[in-house]
Each structure stands twice: as C-alpha cells, then as structure tokens.
N, C-alpha and C positions, 0 to 999 in steps of 0.2 A: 504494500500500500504506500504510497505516496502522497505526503502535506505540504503543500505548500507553504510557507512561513515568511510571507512578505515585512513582515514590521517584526517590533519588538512584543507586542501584543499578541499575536497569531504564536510564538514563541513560548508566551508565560499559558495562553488557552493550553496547549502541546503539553506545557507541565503540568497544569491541573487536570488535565484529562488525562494523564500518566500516575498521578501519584489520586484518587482517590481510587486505582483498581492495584496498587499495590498492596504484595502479601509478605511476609518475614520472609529470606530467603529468594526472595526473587532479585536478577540481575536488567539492570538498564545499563549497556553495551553503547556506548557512545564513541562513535568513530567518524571522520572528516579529517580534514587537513587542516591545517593551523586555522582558527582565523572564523570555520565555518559555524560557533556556538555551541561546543558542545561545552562549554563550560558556565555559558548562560541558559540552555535548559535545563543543567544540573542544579541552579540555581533557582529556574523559577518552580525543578517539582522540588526544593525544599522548602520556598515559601510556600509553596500550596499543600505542603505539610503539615503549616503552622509555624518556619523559624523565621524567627522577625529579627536575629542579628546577622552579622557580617558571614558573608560567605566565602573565605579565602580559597582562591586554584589551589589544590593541592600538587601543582606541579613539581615544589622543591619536597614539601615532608612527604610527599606517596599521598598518605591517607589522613584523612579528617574523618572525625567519627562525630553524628547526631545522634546522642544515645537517648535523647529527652524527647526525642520524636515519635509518632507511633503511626507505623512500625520505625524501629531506632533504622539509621540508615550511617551505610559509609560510603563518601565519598574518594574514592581513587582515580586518582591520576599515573597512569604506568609508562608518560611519553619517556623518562628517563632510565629505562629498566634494559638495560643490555640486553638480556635472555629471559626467558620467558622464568627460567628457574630461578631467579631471583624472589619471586612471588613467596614460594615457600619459608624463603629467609624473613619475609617481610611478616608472616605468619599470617597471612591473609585468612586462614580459612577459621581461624579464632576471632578476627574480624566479623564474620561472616555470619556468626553464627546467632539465627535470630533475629538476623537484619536485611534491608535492602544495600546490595549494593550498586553504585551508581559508578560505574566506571568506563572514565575515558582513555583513550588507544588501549581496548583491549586487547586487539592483536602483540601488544608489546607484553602481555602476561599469560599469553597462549591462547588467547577467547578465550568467549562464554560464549559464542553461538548456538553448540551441542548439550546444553543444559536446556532441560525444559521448560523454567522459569526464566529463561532469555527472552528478553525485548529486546533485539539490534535493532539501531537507529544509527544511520548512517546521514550524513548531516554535509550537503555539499552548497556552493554559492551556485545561487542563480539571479542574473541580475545586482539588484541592488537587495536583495533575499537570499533567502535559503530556502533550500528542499529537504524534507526529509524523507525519504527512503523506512520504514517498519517494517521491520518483517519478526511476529509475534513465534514464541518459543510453544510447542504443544501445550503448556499450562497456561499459555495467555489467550487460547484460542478462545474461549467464551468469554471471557475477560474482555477482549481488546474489540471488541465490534460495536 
C-alpha cells in the first residue's frame, strides 16, 4: 500500500493511525534515505502515544526507551551499526521485551521484515513530499486496513 505524505500533517495522520493499532512486541521498520522522515514519523507515532516531551534521533546513543508509554516503546536508530551482529551487543532483545519497537535503517541490524509483527515503511521523496510505501507483517493484517 502506498501514502502519500504531502505536508507535515499527512505525516503526524501516518503516526496516529500507526500507533493507536499498536501491540507490545510489535516492530515499525522505518527505512529511506537520509533526509526522507523516518525520524519525524517516529516522532509523530510517539506523540500520538501521549509523549509531550522532546524526542531526541537516536542516531549517536542507538536506542531511546519510552517506558511511561503504553504500550512502553523503543526507539532505535541502527544507521551507525557496522554488522548486523552488533544488535546482540547492544542487547536489543531485553529492549524489546514488552514493547514497541520503532526502528530506523533496519536493514543495518539485519530486518525485521520476516517477523510477523513487522510494519515496513519504506519512506522515499516525492516532490516537495514523501511517499510511503506499507507493506503490513501477517499480524498486522486485520490491524492495518
């Protein structure tokens, strides 16, 4: 499925309609290239979680954790992650546990595409927008319509 995402607005709809069909355990897979938002729709499904303070890239510490959210969510950034096997070092799946994760360039911690709780969202410019690209993981399929 395909959304178009012409403003900032179309953007933060994207996250409210992503994060009130979030479950514990479920991944949101966010991949583009620099530049194309995946770090402003990480932001707008935490405010439409309820966090009304700052939302820092997680690009230098890896992961930020919303444990006061419900469901608690972590936010990861893996652009800086050599090998995929670094994940394990980073203890991601004690992270994980219990939570949403929201993570961008997953491809740099191996995906999440083949988990069934994957939302990939592939996030590229078009125009002075973006598109997004969904393609919902077997557990999102009554979830995501």
């Amino acid at each position: 499925m395909t959304i178009a995402l012409p403003d900032l607005a179309a953007m933060e709809a994207l996250g409210q309609r992503i994060a009130v069909r979030l479950a514990p355990g479920d991944v949101v897979a966010l991949s583009g290239n620099l530049g194309t938002g995946k770090t402003t729709l990480a932001r707008a499904i935490l405010a439409a979680l309820g966090h009304t303070g700052e939302v820092p890239s997680p690009t230098y510490t890896i992961i930020e954790t919303y444990d006061e959210l419900n469901p608690p969510v972590v936010h990861a950034d893996f652009y800086r992650l050599e090998d995929p096997s670094e994940v394990e070092e980073l203890g991601l799946d004690d992270y994980r546990e219990g939570a949403v994760l929201l993570a961008e360039w997953p491809d740099h911690a191996g995906g999440f595409a083949h988990e069934p709780a994957c939302l990939a969202i592939d996030l590229e410019k078009v125009g002075d927008g973006r598109e997004a690209v969904v393609t919902p993981g077997t557990s999102w399929q009554g979830r995501w319509l």
